[in-house]
N, C-alpha and C positions, 0 to 999 in steps of 0.2 A: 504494500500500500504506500502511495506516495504522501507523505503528508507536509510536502511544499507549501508554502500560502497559499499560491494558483491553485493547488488540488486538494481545497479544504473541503468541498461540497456544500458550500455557505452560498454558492454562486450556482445558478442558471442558466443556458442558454447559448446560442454561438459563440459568443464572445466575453471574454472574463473579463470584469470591470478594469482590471491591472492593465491590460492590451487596449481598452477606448480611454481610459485617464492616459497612458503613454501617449497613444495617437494625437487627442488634445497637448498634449505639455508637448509635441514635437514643436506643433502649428505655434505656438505660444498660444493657448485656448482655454488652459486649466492650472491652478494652480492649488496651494495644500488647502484653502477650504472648500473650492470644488471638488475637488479628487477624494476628501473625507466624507463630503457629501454622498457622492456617487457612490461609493463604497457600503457606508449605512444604507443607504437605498436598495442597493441591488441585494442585499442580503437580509434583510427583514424579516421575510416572511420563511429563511429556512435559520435563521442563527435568535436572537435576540426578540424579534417582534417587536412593540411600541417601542421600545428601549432602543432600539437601532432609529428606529423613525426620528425621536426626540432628539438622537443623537446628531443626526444628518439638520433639523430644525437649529439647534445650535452651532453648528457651520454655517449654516447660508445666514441666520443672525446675525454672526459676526462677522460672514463677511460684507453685507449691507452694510454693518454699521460703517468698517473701514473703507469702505468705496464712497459711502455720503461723506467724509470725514474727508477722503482725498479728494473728493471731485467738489466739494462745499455743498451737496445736493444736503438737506435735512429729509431722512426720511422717517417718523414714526415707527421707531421698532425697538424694542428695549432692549440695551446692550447686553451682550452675555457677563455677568457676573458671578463671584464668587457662590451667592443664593441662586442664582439661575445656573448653574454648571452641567453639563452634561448629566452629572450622577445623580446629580439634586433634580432639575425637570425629570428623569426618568424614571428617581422615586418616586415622584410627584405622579408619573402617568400612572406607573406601577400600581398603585396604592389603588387609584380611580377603579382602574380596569378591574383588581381585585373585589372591592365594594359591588361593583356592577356583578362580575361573576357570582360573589355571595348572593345579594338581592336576587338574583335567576333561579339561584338552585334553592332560593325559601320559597320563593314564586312556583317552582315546582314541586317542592314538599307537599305547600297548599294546596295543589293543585291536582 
């Protein structure tokens, strides 16, 4: 079994997010918070789940923030912060989704 990064099984499809982030970063097209992005993204739904999502939500955050910061655009989005960190929103999703699962499975006790 290979257990390379490329051959984790976290990834889908023709093309391993590693080979389309390269592609981009050849062009100058992508840099470390899009290529974080794309990376929580394409693996979501086989590694992590919301956790990955929130995770990809806090890259593109930040890097909004640093693009209105350099370009002077102001754009409404709350900077990523120590309380808003990666592990902290995704406790934060974590915890939701939990509450919701519980509430489902009393909803079918009842039921």
């Amino acid at each position: 079994m290979d257990n390379s990064p490329g051959n984790s099984g976290h990834y889908a499809g023709d093309i391993e997010p590693i080979e389309f982030i390269e592609a981009l970063q050849k062009e100058g097209l992508c840099g470390y918070h899009e290529a974080n992005a794309i990376k929580y993204i394409a693996r979501w739904r086989r590694k992590n789940g919301v956790e990955d999502l929130a995770k990809a939500i806090w890259y593109l955050q930040r890097l909004i923030c640093l693009e209105g910061e350099r370009t002077g655009l102001t754009i409404y989005t709350p900077r990523p912060s120590q309380s808003h960190s990666q592990a902290g929103m995704a406790a934060i999703i974590a915890r939701k989704v939990a509450a919701m699962r519980r509430e489902e499975e009393e909803e079918e006790d009842e039921g």
